[in-house]
C-alpha positions as CSV (number, residue, x, y, z in Angstrom):
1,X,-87.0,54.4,86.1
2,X,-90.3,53.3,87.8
3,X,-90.7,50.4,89.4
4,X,-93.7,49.6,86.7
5,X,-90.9,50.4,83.9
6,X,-88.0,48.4,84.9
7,X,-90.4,44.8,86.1
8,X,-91.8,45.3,82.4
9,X,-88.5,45.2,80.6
10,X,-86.0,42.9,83.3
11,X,-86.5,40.3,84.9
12,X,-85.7,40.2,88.9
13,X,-83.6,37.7,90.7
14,X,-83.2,37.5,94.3
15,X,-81.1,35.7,96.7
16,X,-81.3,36.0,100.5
17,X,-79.8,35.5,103.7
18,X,-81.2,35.3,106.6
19,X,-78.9,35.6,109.8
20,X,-81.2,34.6,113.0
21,X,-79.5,34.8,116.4
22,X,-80.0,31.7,118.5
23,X,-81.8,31.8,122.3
24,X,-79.0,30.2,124.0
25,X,-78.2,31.1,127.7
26,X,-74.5,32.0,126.2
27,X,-72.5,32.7,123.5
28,X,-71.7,30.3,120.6
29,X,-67.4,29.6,121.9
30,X,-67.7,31.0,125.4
31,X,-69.4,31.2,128.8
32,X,-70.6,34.7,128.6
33,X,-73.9,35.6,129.0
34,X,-75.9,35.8,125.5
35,X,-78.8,39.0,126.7
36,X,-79.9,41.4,125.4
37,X,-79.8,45.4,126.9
38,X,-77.1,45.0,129.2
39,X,-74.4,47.4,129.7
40,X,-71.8,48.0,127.1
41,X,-69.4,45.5,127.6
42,X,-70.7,43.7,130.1
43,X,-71.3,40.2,128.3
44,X,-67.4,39.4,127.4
45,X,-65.2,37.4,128.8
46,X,-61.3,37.3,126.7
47,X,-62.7,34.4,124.1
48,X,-65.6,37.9,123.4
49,X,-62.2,40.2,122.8
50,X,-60.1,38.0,120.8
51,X,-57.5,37.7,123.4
52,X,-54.3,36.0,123.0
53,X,-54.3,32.6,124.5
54,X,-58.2,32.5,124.5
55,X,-59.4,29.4,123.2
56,X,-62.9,28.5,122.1
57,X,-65.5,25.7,122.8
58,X,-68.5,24.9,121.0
59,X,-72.3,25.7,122.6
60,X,-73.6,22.3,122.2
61,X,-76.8,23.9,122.5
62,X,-76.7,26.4,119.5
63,X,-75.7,23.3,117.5
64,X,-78.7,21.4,118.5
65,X,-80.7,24.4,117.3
66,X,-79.2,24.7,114.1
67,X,-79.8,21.3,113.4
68,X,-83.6,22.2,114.2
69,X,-83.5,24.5,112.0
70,X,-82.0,22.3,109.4
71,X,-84.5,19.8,109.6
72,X,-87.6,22.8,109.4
73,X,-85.9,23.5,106.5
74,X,-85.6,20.3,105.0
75,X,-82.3,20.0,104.6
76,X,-79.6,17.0,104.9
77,X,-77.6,17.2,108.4
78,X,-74.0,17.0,107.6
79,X,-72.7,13.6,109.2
80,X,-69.2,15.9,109.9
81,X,-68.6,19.4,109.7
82,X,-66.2,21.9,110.8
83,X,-66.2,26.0,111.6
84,X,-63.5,27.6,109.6
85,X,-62.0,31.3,110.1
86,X,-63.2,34.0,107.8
87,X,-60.7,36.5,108.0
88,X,-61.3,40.6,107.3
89,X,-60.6,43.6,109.5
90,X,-63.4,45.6,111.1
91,X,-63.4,47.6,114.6
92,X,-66.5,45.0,115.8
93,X,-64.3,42.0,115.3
94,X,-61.8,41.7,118.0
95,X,-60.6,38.6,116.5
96,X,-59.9,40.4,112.4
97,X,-61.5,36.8,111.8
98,X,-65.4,35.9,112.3
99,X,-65.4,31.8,113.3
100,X,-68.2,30.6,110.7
101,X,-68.4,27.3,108.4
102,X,-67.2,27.6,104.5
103,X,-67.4,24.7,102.1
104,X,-68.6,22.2,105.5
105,X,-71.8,23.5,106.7
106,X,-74.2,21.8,109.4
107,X,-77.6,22.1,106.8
108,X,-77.7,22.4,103.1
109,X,-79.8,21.3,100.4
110,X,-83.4,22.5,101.7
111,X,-86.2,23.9,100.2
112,X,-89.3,26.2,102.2
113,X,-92.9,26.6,101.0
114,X,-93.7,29.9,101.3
115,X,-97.4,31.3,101.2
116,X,-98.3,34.8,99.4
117,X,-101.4,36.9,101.0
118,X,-103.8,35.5,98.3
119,X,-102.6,31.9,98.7
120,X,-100.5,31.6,95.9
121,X,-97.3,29.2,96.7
122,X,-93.6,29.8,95.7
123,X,-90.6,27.3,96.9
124,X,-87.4,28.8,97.7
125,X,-84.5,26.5,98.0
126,X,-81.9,26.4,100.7
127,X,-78.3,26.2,99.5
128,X,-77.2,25.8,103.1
129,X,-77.5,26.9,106.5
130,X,-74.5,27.3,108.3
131,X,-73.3,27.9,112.2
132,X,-71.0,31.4,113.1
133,X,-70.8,33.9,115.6
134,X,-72.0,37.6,115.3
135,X,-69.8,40.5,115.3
136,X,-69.7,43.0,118.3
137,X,-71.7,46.7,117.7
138,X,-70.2,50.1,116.8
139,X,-71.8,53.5,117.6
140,X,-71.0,56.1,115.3
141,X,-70.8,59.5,117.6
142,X,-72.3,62.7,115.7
143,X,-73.6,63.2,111.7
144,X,-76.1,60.9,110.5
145,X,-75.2,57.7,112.8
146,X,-73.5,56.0,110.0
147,X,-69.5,55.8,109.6
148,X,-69.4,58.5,107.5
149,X,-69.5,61.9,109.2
150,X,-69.4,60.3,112.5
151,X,-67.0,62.3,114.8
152,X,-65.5,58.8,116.5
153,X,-66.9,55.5,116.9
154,X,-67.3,53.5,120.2
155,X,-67.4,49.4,120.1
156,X,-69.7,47.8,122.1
157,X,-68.1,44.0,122.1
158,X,-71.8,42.5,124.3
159,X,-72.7,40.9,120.7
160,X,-69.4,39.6,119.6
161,X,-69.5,35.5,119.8
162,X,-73.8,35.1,119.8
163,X,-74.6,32.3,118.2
164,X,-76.1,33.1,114.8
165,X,-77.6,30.6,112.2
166,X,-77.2,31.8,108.3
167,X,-79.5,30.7,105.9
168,X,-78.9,30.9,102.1
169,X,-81.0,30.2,99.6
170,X,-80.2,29.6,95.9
171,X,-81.3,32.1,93.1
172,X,-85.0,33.0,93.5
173,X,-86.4,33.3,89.8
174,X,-89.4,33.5,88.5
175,X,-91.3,36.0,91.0
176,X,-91.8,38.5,88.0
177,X,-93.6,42.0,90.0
178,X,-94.1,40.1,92.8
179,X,-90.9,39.9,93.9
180,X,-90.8,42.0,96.9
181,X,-93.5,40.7,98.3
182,X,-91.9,37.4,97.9
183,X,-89.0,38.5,99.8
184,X,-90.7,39.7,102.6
185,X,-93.5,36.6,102.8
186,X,-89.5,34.4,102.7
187,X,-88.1,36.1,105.7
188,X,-91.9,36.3,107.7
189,X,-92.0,32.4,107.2
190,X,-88.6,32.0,108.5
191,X,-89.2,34.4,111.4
192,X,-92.8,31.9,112.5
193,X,-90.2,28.9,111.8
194,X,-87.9,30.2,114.5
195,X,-90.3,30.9,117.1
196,X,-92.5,27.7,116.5
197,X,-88.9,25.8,116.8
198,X,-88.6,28.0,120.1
199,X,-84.8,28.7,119.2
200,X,-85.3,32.3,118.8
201,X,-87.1,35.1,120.1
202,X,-86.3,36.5,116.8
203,X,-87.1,40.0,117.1
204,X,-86.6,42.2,114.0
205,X,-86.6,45.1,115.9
206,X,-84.2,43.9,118.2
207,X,-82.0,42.5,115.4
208,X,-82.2,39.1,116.3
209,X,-83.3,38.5,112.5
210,X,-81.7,40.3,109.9
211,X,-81.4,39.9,106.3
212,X,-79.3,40.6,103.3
213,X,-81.3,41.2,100.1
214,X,-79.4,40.3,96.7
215,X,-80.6,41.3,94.1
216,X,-79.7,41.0,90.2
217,X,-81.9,41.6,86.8
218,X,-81.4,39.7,83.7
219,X,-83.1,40.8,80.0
220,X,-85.1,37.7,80.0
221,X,-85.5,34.5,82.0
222,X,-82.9,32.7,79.6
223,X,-80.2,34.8,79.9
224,X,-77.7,34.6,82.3
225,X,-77.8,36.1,86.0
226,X,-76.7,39.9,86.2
227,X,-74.7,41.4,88.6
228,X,-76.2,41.3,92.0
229,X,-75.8,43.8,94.5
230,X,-76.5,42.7,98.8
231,X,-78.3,45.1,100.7
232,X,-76.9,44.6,104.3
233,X,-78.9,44.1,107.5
234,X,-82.7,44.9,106.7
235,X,-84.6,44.0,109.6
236,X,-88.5,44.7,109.1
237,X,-91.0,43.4,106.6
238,X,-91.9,46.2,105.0
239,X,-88.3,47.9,104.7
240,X,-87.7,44.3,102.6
241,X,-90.5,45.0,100.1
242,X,-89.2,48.5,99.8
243,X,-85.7,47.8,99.3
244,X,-86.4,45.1,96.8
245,X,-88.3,47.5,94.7
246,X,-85.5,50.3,95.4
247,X,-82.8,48.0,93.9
248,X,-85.0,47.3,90.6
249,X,-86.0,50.4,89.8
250,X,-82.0,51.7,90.7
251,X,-80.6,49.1,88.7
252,X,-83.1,49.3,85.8
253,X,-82.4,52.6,85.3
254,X,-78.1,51.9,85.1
255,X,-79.0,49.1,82.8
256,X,-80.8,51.3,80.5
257,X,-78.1,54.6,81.0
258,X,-75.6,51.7,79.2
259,X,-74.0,51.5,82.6
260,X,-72.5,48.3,84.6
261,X,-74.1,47.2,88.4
262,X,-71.2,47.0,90.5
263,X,-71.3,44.4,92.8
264,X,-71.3,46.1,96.0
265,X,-72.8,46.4,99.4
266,X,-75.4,48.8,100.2
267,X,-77.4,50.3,102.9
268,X,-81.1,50.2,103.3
269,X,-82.4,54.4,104.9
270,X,-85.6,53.7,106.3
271,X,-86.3,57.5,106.1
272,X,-86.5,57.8,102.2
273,X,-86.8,53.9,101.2
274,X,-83.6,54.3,99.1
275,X,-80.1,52.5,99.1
276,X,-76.8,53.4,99.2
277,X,-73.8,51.9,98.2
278,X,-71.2,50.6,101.4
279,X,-68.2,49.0,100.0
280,X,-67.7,46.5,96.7
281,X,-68.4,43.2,97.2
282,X,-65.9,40.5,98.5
283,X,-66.1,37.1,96.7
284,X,-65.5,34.0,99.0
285,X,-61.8,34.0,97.8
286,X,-61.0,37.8,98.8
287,X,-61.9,36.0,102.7
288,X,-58.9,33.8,103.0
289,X,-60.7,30.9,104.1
290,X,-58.8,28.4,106.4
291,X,-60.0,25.7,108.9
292,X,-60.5,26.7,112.2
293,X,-57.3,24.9,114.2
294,X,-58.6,25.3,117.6
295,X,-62.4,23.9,117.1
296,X,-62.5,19.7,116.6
297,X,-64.9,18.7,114.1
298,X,-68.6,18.7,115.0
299,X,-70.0,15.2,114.4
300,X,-73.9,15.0,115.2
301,X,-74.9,11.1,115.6
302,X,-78.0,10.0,113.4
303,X,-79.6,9.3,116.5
304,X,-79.8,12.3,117.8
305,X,-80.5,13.9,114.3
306,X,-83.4,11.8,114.3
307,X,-84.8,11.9,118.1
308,X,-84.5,15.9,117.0
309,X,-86.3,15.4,113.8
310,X,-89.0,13.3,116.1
311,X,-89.6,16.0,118.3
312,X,-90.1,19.0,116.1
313,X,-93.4,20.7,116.8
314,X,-95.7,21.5,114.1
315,X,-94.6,24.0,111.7
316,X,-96.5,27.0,110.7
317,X,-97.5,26.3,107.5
318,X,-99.9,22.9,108.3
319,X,-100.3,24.6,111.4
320,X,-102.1,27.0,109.8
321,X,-104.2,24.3,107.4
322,X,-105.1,22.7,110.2
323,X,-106.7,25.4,111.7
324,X,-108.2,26.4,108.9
325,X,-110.1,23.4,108.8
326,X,-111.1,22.7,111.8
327,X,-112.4,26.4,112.1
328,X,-114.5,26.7,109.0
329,X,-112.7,30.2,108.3
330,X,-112.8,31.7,104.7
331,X,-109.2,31.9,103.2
332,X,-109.6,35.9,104.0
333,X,-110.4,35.3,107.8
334,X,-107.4,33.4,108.4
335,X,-105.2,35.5,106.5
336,X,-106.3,38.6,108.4
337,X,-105.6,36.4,112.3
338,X,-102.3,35.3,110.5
339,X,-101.5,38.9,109.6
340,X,-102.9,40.6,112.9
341,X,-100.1,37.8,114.6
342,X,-103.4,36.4,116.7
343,X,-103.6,32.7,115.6
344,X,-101.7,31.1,118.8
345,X,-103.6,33.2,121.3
346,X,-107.5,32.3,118.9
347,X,-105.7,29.0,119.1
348,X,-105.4,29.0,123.1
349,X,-109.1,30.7,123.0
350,X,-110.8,27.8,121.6
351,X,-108.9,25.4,123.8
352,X,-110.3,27.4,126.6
353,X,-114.0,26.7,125.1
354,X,-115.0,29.7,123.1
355,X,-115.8,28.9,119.9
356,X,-114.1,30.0,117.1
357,X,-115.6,32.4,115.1
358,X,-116.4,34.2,118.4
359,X,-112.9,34.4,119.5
360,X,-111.9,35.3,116.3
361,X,-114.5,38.6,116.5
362,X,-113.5,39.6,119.8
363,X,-109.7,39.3,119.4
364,X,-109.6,41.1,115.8
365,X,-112.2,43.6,117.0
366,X,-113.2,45.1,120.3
367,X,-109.5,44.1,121.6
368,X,-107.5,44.8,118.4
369,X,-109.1,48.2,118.9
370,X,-108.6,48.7,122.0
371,X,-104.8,48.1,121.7
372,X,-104.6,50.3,119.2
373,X,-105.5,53.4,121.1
374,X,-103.6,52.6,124.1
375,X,-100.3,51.7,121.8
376,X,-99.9,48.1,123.4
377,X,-100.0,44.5,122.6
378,X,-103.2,42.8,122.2
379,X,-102.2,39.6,124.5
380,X,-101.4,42.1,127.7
381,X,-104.6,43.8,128.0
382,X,-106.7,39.8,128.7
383,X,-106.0,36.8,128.2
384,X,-107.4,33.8,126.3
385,X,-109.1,32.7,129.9
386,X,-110.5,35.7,129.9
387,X,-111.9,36.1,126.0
388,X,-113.4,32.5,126.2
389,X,-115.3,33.3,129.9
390,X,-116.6,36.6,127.8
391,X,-117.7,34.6,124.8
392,X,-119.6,32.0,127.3
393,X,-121.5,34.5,128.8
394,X,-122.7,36.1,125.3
395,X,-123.4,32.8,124.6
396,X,-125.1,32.0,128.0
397,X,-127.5,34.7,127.1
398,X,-125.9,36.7,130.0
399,X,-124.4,39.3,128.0
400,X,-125.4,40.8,124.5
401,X,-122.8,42.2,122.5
402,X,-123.4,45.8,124.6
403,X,-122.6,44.3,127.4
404,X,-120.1,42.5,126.6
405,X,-118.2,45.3,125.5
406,X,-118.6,47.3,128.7
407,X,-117.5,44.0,130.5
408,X,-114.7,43.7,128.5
409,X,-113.8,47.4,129.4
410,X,-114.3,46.8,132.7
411,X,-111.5,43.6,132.3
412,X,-109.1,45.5,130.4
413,X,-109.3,48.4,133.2
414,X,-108.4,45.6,135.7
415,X,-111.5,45.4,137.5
416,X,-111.3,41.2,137.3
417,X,-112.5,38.8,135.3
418,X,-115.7,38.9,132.8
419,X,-118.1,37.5,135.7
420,X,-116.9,39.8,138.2
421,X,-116.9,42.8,136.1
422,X,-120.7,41.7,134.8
423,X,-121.4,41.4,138.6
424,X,-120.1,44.1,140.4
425,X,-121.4,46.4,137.3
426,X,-125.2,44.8,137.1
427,X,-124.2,44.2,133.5
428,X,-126.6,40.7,133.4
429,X,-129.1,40.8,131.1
430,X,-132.5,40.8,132.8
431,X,-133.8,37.3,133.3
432,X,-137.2,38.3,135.4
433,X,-139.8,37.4,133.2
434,X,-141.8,40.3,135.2
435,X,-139.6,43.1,135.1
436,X,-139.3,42.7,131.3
437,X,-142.9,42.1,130.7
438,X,-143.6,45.5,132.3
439,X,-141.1,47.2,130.5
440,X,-142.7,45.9,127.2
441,X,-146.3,46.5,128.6
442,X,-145.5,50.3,129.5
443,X,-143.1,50.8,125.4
444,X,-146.6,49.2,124.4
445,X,-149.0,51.3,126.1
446,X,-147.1,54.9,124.9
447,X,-146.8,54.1,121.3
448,X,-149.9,52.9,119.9
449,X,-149.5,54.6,116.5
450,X,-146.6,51.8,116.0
451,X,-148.6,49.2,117.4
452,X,-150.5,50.3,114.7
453,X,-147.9,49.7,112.1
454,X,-147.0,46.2,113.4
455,X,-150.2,45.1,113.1
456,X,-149.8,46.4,109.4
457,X,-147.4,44.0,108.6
458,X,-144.5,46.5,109.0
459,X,-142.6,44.6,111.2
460,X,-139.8,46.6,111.3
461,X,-141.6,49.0,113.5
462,X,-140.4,46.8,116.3
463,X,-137.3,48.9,116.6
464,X,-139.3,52.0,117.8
465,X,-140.7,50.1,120.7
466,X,-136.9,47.9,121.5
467,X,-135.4,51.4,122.6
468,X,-137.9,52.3,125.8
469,X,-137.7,48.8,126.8
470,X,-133.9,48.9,126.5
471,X,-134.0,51.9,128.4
472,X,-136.2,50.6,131.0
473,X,-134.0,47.9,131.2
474,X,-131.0,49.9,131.3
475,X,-130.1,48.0,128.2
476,X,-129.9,44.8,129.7
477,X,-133.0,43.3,128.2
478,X,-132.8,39.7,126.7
479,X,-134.0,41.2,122.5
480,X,-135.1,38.3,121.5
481,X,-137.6,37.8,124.2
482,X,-138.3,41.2,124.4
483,X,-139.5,40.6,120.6
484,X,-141.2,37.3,121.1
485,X,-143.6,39.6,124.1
486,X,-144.3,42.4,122.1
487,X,-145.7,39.8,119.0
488,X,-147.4,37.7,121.7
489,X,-149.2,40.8,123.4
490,X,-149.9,42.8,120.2
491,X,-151.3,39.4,118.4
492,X,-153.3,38.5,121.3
């Protein structure tokens, strides 16, 4: 069934969880280190493996990042709470348990604003948001890279015992066709949460954010929720959209064959946009849930909550209306900075003294394009410094746009900064009253036919006498002066 079809006749429920790995220097129970690229099992030490006799101890610092990330989610801090062992087999889990927190998690009852493109606002509540550690890797050796077909499987144990904060909301309802976009604008808004809170580089491509999609449909929004299935582990915007849609479509067209949704797992295939099923779906139960005996209770003082909750940094979201303020930018301009990922480094533009609608120009323009062909990121080919020096020479009257261009070619190439590239090139526009006068004297003197026209009234003969003196000037006329001499001259 199309996509079109199915959001016509069902209605779409999501639920989400978002699994962000945490920036600490190690791993969540021991002194390893927690980077990423290494070596295959480099980062391990025998809490990593699951050894006998190997006995864990809590990263104060992951748990002072999940409370941050608590609090940016509005939730209540748990006064006590504990890590419990959830046990199932799997080659990546040295352990056969992952140490995570059940029925006692740090963070739960939140709620997040979340902004659409065209400015529409949906809340999303947070059930919870719990501490646990991330399983190890496995490489599957020959067929597609998946389990299935592979020839043999090699374990790569560097990620077993990261720190990882879950975050799961409650049923999302009520985002009728909208809701993959939702989805995706969910996770993007966590992903600007983490960085602004600076306890993540989350990287999607690097999995340091991943998320698992549920998704359920119902006849109507009164009836009750249908049979969800999770897609496992989706980590880029746009694969979210996709797979949302996917599931709808999939499980609209099930519904309508007289078929049940089996609760299962699935897997998202970038390659087609399509998902397929992985293994049925454990309930909480099937997990054996027991409290971990060898970690004490974590017990965070109000205090500290509250010196943390003092010293969170502006979030995103008023960030943004802030911003938007105090720049004047339409709802459209912003979106497009937001979108392009530009706003911090506009941001650090106009602290530097460039105005804002100017930095916002040469950032989403000249730059953007420039980064573009050369397949790089915007903020390594110059530097805020360097965009605001740019924009004061424009608006010095030292530069036109032309030359600013070639100046800011000349920067990007390495050649230094704006006012040594505009110096060593003789980029300056002309300020010698002389030399310009007798560059407008000689495009005066050859074209009398537009004089002529001019004093016509058809001022927009001015143009056929701009391009000698531009040439004359080896474009580095001042135009508007230029413009005032030829009126002066020709009305004299």
């Amino acid at each position: 069934m199309k996509y079109e079809d199915a959001i016509k006749k069902y209605d779409p429920v999501l639920g989400i969880e978002v699994h962000v790995e945490l920036g600490t220097a190690t791993k969540m129970f021991d002194a390893a280190p927690n980077s990423f690229g290494v070596g295959a099992n480099e980062n391990v030490t025998p809490v990593s493996l699951g050894l006998p006799g190997a006995l864990p101890v809590v990263n104060e610092t992951a748990v002072e990042y999940a409370i941050k990330i608590g609090l940016a989610l509005g939730c209540d801090i748990a006064e006590s709470c504990r890590f419990a062992r959830k046990n199932y087999f799997y080659p990546d889990l040295a352990k056969n348990f992952q140490t995570s927190q059940y029925d006692e998690p740090i963070a739960f009852d939140g709620s997040l604003e979340v902004e659409l493109e065209d400015g529409e606002l949906i809340t999303v509540d947070i059930e919870r948001a719990h501490m646990e550690e991330d399983a190890g890797k496995n490489t599957h050796v020959g067929g597609s890279g998946r389990i299935h077909g592979a020839e043999y499987s090699l374990v790569d144990y560097n990620r077993a015992g990261v720190p990882l904060v879950e975050i799961v909301t409650r049923p999302i309802t009520g985002t009728g066709e909208r809701a993959p976009e939702v989805a995706a604008a969910y996770v993007r808004t966590l992903r600007d949460i983490f960085r602004a809170l600076g306890v993540s580089e989350a990287r999607m491509e690097q999995g340091n954010v991943r998320a698992d999609i549920n998704v359920s449909l119902r006849e109507s929004p009164d009836a009750p929720l249908g049979t969800r299935t999770e897609t496992k582990n989706v980590n880029s915007f746009r694969s979210i959209e996709r797979a949302v849609r996917y599931e709808i479509a999939r499980q609209a067209t099930v519904l309508e064959a007289g078929e049940q949704v089996l609760q299962e797992t699935r897997h998202f295939h970038e390659e087609t946009g399509e998902t397929s099923s992985g293994r049925v779906k454990s309930d909480s139960d099937d997990y054996r849930y027991f409290p971990e005996p060898d970690l004490v209770p974590v017990e965070p003082s109000r205090d500290w909550v509250e010196q943390l909750r003092a010293d969170l940094p502006e979030l995103p979201a008023a960030k943004r209306r802030r911003l938007l303020e105090a720049w004047g930018f339409s709802e459209l301009e912003m979106r497009d900075v937001i979108n392009a990922g530009l706003l911090d480094v506009i941001e650090e533009t106009v602290a530097a003294g460039a105005e804002p609608a100017a930095a916002r120009k040469w950032w989403t323009g000249e730059i953007a394009r420039a980064a573009k062909q050369e397949d790089a990121e915007v903020t390594t080919l110059v530097t805020a410094a360097h965009v605001a020096e740019l924009a004061g020479l424009v608006k010095a009257g030292k530069l036109n746009d032309k030359l600013a261009r070639k100046a800011l070619a000349g920067v990007i190439d390495g050649k230094g900064s704006p006012t040594e590239v505009m110096e060593a090139e003789g980029l300056e526009i002309v300020q010698d009253d002389g030399a310009l006068e007798a560059a407008v004297d000689d495009a005066i003197a050859a074209n009398p036919d537009v004089v002529e026209k001019i004093k016509g009234g058809k001022m927009q003969a001015i143009g056929a006498l701009m391009g000698p003196i531009m040439k004359a000037t080896r474009g580095q006329a001042d135009a508007g002066k230029a413009r005032e001499m030829i009126m002066a001259k020709i009305n004299s």
